[in-house]
Every structure is written in C-alpha cells, then in structure tokens.
C-alpha positions in Angstrom: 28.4 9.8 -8.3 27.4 13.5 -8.4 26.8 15.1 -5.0 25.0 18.4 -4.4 25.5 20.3 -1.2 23.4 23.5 0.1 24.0 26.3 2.5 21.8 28.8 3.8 21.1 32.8 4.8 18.1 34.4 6.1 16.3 36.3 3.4 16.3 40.8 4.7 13.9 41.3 1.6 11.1 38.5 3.2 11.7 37.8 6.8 9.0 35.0 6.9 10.3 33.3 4.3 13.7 31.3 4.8 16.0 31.3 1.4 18.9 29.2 1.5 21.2 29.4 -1.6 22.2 25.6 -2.5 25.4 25.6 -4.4 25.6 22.5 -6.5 29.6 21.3 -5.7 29.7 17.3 -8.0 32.7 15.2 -7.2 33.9 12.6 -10.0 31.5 10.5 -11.7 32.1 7.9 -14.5 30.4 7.9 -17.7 28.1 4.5 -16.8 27.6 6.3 -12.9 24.0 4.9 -12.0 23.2 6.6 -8.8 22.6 11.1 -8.5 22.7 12.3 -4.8 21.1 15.4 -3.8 22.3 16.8 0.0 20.7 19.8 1.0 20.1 21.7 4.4 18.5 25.0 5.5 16.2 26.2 8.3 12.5 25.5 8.4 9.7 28.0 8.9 9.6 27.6 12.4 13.9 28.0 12.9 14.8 24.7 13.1 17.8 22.9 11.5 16.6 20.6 8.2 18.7 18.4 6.4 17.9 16.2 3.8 19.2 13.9 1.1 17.7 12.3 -1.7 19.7 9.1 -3.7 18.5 8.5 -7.3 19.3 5.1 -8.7 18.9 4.2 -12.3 18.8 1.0 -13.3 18.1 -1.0 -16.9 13.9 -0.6 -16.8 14.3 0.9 -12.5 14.2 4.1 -10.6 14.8 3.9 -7.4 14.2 6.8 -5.1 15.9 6.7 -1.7 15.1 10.1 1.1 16.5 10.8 3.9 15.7 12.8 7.2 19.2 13.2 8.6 19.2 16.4 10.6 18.6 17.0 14.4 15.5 15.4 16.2 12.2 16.3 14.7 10.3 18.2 16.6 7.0 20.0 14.7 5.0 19.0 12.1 7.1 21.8 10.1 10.2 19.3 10.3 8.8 16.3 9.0 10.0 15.8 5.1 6.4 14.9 3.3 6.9 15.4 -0.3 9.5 15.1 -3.3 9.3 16.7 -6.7 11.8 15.6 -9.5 12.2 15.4 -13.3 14.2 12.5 -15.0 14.4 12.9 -18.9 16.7 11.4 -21.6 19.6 14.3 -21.7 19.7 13.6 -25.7 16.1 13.4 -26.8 14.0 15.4 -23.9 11.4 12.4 -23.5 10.6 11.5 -19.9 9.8 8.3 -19.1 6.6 6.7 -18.1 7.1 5.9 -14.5 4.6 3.0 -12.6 4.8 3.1 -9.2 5.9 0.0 -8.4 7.0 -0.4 -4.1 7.6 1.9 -1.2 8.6 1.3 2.2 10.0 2.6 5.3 10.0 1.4 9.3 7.5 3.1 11.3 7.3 4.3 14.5 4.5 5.7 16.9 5.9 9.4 18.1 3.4 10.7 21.4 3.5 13.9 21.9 3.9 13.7 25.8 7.1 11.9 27.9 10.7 11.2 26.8 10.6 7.4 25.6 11.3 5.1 22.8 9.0 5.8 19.2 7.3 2.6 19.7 7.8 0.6 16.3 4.9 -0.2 14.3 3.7 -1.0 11.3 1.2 0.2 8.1 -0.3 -2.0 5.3 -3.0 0.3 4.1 -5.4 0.4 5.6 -4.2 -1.2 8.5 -2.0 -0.7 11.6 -0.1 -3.1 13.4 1.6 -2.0 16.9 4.6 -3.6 18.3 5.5 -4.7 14.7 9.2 -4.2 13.1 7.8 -5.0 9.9 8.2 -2.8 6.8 5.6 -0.5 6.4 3.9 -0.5 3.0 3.8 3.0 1.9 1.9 3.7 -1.6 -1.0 5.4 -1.5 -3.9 4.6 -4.4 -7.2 4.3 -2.3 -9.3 6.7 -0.7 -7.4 6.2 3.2 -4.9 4.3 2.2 -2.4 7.3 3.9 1.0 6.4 2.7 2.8 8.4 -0.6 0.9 9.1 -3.5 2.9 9.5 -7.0 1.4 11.9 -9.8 3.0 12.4 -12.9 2.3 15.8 -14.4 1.9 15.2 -18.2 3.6 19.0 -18.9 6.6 19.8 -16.2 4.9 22.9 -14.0 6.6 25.8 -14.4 6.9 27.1 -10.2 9.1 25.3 -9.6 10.2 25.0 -13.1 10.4 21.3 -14.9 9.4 19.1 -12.1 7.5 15.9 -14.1 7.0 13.8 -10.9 6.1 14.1 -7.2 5.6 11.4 -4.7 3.5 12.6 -1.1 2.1 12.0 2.0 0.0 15.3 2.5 -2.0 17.3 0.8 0.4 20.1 0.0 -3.0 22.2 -0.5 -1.0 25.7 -0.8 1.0 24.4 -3.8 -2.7 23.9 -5.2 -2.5 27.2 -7.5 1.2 25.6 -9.4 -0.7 22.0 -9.8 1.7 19.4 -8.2 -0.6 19.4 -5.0 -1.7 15.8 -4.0 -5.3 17.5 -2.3 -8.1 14.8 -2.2 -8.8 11.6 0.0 -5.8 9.0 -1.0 -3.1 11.1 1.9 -4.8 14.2 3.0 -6.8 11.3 5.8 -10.0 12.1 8.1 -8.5 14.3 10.6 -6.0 17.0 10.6 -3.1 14.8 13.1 -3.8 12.2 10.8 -2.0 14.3 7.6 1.8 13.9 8.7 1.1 10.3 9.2 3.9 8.0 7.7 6.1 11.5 6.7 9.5 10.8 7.1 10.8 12.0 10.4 14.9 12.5 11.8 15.1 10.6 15.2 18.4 12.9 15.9 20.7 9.8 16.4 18.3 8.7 19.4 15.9 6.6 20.1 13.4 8.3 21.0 11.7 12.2 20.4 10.3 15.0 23.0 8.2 16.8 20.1 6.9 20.3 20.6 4.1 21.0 19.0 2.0 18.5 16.5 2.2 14.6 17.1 -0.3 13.2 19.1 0.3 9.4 18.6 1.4 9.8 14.9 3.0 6.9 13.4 5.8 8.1 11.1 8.5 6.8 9.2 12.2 6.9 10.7 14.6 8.6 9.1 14.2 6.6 6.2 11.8 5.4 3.2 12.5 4.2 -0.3 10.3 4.0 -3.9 10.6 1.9 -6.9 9.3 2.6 -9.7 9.8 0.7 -13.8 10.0 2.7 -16.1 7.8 2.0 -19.0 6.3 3.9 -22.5 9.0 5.4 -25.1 11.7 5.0 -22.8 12.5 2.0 -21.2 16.3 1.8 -20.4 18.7 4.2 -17.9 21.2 2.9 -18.8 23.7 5.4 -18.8 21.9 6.9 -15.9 23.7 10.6 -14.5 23.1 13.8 -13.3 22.2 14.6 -16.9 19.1 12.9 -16.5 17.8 14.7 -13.6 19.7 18.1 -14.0 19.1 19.8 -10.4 15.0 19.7 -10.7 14.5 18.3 -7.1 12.5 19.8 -4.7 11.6 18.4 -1.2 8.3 19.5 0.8 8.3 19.7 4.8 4.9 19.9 7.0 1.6 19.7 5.5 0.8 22.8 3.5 3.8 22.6 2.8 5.4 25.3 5.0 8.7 25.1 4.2 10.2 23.8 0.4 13.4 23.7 -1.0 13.0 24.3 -4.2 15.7 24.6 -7.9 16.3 27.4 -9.9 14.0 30.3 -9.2 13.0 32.3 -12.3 12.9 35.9 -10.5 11.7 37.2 -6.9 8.3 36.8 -7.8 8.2 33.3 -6.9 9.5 34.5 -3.4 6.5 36.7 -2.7 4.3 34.0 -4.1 5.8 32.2 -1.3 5.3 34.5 1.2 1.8 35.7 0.2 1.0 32.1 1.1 3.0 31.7 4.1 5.8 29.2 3.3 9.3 29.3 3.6 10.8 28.9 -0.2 14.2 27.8 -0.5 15.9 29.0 -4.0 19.1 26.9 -5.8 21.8 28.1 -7.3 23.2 25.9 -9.9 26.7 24.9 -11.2 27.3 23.0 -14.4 27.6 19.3 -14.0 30.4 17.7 -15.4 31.4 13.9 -16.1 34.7 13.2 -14.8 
C-alpha cells in the first residue's frame, strides 16, 4: 500500500496564496496491492492547520473512495474538505473507466455557531433531515436540492489541474468555473449561502464537540468521515491489479465553498499560481516521486 505524505512553506513570491510542496514518500506494496493512500497537510487560506487523507480501494468491478478530515477542530467554512478531484486509468492501455456512482455516506452532525456543546447527530436522506438520528446520512446528490456530493466525470481530463477525469462535491466550487470541473448549478450549491457547506466533511479535533469562528450557523456536516462507491462499467470493467499506477498522484482535494484553498498535483509552471491568486485561493502545488512496486 502506497502512502503519500506532504509538507508545507509559505509561498514569498504570492503571499495570499499558501503553497505547500507534497513530497510523494511510498512504502512497500505488492504486485496485487488493492488499496492507494494519499496523506496530505498544509495551511488553509485563513492560517489554519488542514490535514487530509484520501484511501482508494479497487476492487474486481468497485471503487471505493474513502476521505478523511483528520486535522485540528474545524473552525471556518475555509476548513471544511468539500471536494475531490482524481483520475484512475489502466497504467497499460490509458482507458479510464466508466464510473456510476453507486452509494455515499457519512454521520452527520448539526455544528451551531454559538456555545461550547456536543454537534448534535443528525441525519440526511435527500431531501430530508432527521434530528436526533445516528443514522447514516445518504450523501449523493442527483436532484435539484438534494445537497449531498455530486460526481461529474469529465469526458477529456482538464488540464489545471492536469489529468483529473473525476470529481465528487458538495459545493459549487464556482471559481474553478473557468478550468471546468466546477459542480455550479442547483443539485449542491442549495437556496441560501449557509446552506453550501452543508454535509462537507468537517474534523471534530478528537472532541466532541466545535466552538467555530466564523460560518456555521446550524449547518449539519459530516464528521470526520464519508465514503463513495462507485462500479465501474464501459471498456473497462476489472481493477484487478489495482496500484498507485492506476491513479499516478492526480488527486486534488477542495476546502470551503469557492473553493478557497486546494491542494492540488503537479503544477505545469507559476502561471497556475497567479491564476490562483488572481482569483483569491490558496493553491497548493505537489512534487512527485516515482512510484515503485516493492
């Protein structure tokens, strides 16, 4: 099982935009390995401490998608993990696979912005909210207000950030709308602007419960958390060997609603920093080692 780590600097060049240089560092792997793990960690837009992991799982005719909100307490909209990029294709042929979104789900909990107590569980089944409910939120998002994660497949990999085929989100991500892996529209982006972050994936710092700062006003989000299935259908239809071949290092994770802060693979020059900036998020940049099979 191939693990990626990151660390991070300040950019001097861009000092609104927050660059952290992920080093990808793989420990030993067998040829039939089924599962990629991406860790990475940096500083959002606003300063604070992010760290995030995302588990790929291949299975026979499944892809399972498992992402994590693991750093301190969450506390602005800036800190909440809202959107995931990747690209899985066969490392011999190139195809991708045809991906049908198939499940996702994740424990919710009810954050008020005001008094230090306990997120009070609840749950989502679009379009409905039940309070006081440890139930398994249902999280795909197909229907105009459903909330939730949408999933768009992008029928040529963009190019900023480079080769990214997939993206599953629960906002709008309208500043990304110029690259085309936005998810703008009525299935996430909701009626009301504290209704966008709803069911984004949130780290409860090891505690039970959150003293946020600025943004959630009785927002239900997901605790540290949420998992998607998809099958996998069309010209390919087995993973099996499943590695890091198949997903190479094109991951990129979204944070807040525009997004304001990504981190993001491989840039191709500086320009995509200044992009960045022009816009007003914080890009994060990877460096890339070779992967190897051990």
């Amino acid at each position: 099982m191939p693990i990626f780590h990151a660390s991070s600097f300040r950019s001097r060049l861009f000092p609104r935009v927050s660059v952290a240089v992920l080093a990808l560092v793989p420990l030993a792997m067998s040829a039939n390995a089924t599962t990629v793990t991406f860790i990475e960690s940096g500083t959002s837009i606003d300063g604070h401490p992010l760290s995030v992991r995302a588990v790929l799982t291949g299975t026979n005719t499944t892809l399972t998608i498992d992402l994590f909100n693991e750093g301190p307490a969450s506390q602005r909209k800036t800190d909440i993990l809202t959107s995931f990029y990747f690209n899985i294709a066969d490392p011999v042929s190139g195809v991708r696979p045809v991906l049908t979104y198939v499940s996702a789900t994740g424990h919710a909990y009810a954050v008020s912005k005001t008094g230090i107590h306990q997120d009070q569980p609840v749950s989502w089944t679009p379009q409905t909210l039940t309070g006081s409910s440890m139930l398994a939120s249902n999280l795909i998002a197909v229907n105009p207000g459903d909330q939730g994660w949408q999933f768009r497949s992008f029928a040529t990999p963009v190019t900023i950030p480079p080769t990214l085929g997939f993206g599953i989100g629960t906002v709008g991500n309208s500043a990304l709308a110029p690259q085309g892996i936005n998810f703008d529209g009525n299935v996430v982006k909701g009626t009301d602007a504290a209704s966008m972050i709803n069911l984004g994936i949130y780290s409860d710092g090891g505690s039970s419960g959150l003293l946020p700062a600025n943004g959630f006003k009785d927002n239900f989000l997901i605790r540290n958390h949420a998992q998607f299935t998809f099958s996998v259908v069309g010209g390919i239809t087995d993973l099996n060997p499943f590695d890091a071949e198949w997903v190479g290092s094109n991951v990129t994770w979204g944070f807040g609603t525009a997004p304001e802060t990504l981190f993001l693979p491989e840039p191709q020059s500086i320009t995509l920093v200044a992009v960045a900036a022009a816009v007003g998020i914080g890009w994060f940049t990877m460096r890339r080692r070779a992967v190897r099979d051990e």
